[in-house]
Steps between C-alpha positions, in 0.01 A plus 500: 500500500578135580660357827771295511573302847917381512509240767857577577755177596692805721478858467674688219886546562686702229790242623373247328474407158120357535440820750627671120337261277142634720532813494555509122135311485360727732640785304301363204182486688525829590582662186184303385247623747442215740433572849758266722488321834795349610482205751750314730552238771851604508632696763670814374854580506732796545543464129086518395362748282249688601207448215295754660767771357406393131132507565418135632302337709707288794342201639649239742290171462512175726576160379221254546308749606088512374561926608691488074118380399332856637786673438506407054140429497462926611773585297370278168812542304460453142875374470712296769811469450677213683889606618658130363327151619514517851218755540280348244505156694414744773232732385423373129188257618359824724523734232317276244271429781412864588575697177439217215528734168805662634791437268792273660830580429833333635826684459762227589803687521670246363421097501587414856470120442823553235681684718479239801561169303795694351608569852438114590675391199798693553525405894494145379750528232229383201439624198211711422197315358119562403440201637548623855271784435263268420520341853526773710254608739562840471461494130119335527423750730599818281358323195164505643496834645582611133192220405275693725612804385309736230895634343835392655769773449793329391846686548754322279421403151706147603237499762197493240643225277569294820120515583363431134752252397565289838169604709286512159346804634217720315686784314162653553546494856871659507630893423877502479536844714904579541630811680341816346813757454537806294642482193929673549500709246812761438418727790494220745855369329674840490464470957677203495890518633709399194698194566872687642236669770427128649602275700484157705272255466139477679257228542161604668206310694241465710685211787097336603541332117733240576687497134597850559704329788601221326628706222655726727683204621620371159632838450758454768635257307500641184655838656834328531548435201394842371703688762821319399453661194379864591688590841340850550118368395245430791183330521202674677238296680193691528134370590208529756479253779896398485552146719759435748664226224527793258600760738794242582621499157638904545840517419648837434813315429388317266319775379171342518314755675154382697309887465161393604176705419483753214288788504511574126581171319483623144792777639744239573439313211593803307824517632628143462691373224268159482269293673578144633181265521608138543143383570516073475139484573170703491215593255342835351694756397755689729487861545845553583567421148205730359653771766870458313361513216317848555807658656706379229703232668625208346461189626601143554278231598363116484277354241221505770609857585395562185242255387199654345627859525632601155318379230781312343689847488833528535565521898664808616822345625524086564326235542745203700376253733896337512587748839885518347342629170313706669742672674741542158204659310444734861843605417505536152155720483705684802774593329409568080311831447418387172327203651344640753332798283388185258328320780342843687308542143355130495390579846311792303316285255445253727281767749354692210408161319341308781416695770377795348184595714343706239446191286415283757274668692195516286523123358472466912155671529424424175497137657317604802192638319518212263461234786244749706283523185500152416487358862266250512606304197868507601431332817316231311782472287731408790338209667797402677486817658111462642572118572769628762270765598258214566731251655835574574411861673258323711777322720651864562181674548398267769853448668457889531168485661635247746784747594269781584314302695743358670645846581194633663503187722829533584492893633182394694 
């Protein structure tokens, strides 16, 4: 039985789409055996999981702290798996220090350089450009946490060609790893409300990701134009962690209702009529657009909304980055039953093409034993990766050292 170690970014939250996106991995794990740790600086929240009810080991870690170094060198993990960048910059150079054949593996969530220089883009009113990913700080450092890294799970199939293309990364070093869902098949559909038995639009998300706030702001925009048109629709708000400038947007009025935290997400999915996502700027794929999907809920979003989600499928509703478009098609996919039964099938193929788990699972593990049999020689085929190891990683290991140090001083 091998052990995995997940050095956690926070602890799990089913509120989230990368508290989701981990349990699905850890749900693979455990189907295949592994014994699991799970460790955290975070402090928890009143939304945490408890691990320890599935069977896992909870650890809170320190940051710059040599008490990690007894802690993995007992534990000798044969896989870590680093929760995106951050805790690979952290931990990374301690766990190849202490447990050197252990297998490193980064999930990123998504590419959080993308999303940021997206976000700076848009702030500044410029076009979006490779170019500027190519500068950006952020970029250089997720690039060579992905260098140091044995596998990088990449989310969104845009994502991978972004790395090969414009980063020239190592296939070899990349698994494109999307959310694992079960197949709908005609048990699942004949649950769903028909189309007469729902109503009102619904956008969901988690408020700490700032382009669930900026979307939610776009939307009050775009709601007058679609409530012009349908006087006895309303648009639901939901999401964890809801902000003061969202909570100001509540209108019941206007009909553009502000209802806060949902205990059973997929549930009120179910009952809307479609889901609004104007996202302008982000990266990975979105679950509340997997989530509509699975509850059969059309949808209409952005071409990042969307980008690297479907394959080149048919989308299961629209596609419109023009906000009075947008709107229109809202209303349109609203309003046609014919339409909206079209686009609630696409959202079918689309789920049961790309993000069936039972197909991607064991090319996942598949990969795994691949790189863990072969370990040695695909280390020495990534020299960037041991050159950073060597260099780069030196500059954080030591600036860590230095804070611990300091630290103990400072309490004396």
């Amino acid at each position: 039985m091998q052990q995995l170690l997940i050095i956690g970014y926070v602890w799990v939250e089913k509120t989230t789409g990368a508290g989701n996106r981990m349990l699905q991995i850890i749900n693979v794990f455990k189907a295949n055996n592994y014994t699991i740790t799970f460790a955290t600086p975070a402090q928890k929240t009143e939304n945490s999981l408890s691990l320890t009810e599935l069977g896992i080991e909870e650890k809170s870690i320190e940051l710059n702290s040599s008490s990690f170094d007894d802690f993995v060198t007992v534990l000798q993990p044969d896989i870590v798996l680093f929760d995106r960048f951050m805790m690979e910059e952290q931990f990374g150079w301690r766990v190849a220090e202490n447990c050197p054949n252990a297998l490193r593996i980064l999930d990123t969530e998504d590419l959080h350089f993308l999303r940021k220089v997206r976000h700076q883009q848009l702030k500044k009113g410029e076009v979006f450009s490779n170019e500027a990913l190519l500068k950006s700080d952020e970029a250089k450092r997720e690039i060579a946490a992905i260098l140091r890294c044995d596998i990088s799970l990449i989310i969104s199939a845009y994502e991978i060609q972004l790395l090969k293309e414009v980063f020239k990364i190592d296939e070899a070093l990349l698994h494109h790893l999307p959310f694992l869902l079960d197949k709908i098949d005609e048990k699942v559909i004949e649950n769903w409300k028909p189309f007469e038995e729902r109503q009102h639009f619904v956008f969901v998300g988690n408020f700490f990701h700032a382009p669930n706030v900026d979307a939610v702001l776009q939307l009050k925009t775009i709601w007058k134009h679609i409530r012009k048109q349908l006087p006895k629709a309303e648009l639901h708000i939901y999401g964890a962690y809801i902000t003061q400038q969202v909570q100001q947007l509540h209108n019941p009025k206007e009909r553009f209702i502000v209802k806060g935290f949902a205990q059973d997400v997929l549930e009120v999915v179910k009952n809307a009529r479609v889901v609004l996502a104007p996202i302008r700027f982000g990266a990975g794929i979105k679950g509340k657009l997997t989530e509509a999907m699975e509850c059969g809920t059309p949808s209409v979003t952005t071409l990042i909304g969307a980008e690297g989600m479907h394959d080149n499928l048919a989308w299961n509703g629209f596609i419109e980055d023009d906000f009075e478009k947008f709107a229109s098609k809202a209303v349109e996919l609203y309003s046609y039953e014919i339409l909206w039964k079209k686009s609630q099938q696409k959202g079918i193929t689309i789920i049961n093409s790309v993000y069936d788990k039972e197909k991607l699972i064991p090319s996942f593990i598949d990969k795994i034993v691949e790189v863990q049999e072969n370990l040695e020689a695909h280390r020495a085929n990534n020299f960037l990766g041991s050159l950073l190891q060597h260099q780069t990683l030196q500059a954080t290991k030591y600036m860590s050292k230095w804070i611990e140090i300091k630290s103990k001083y400072t309490k004396q």
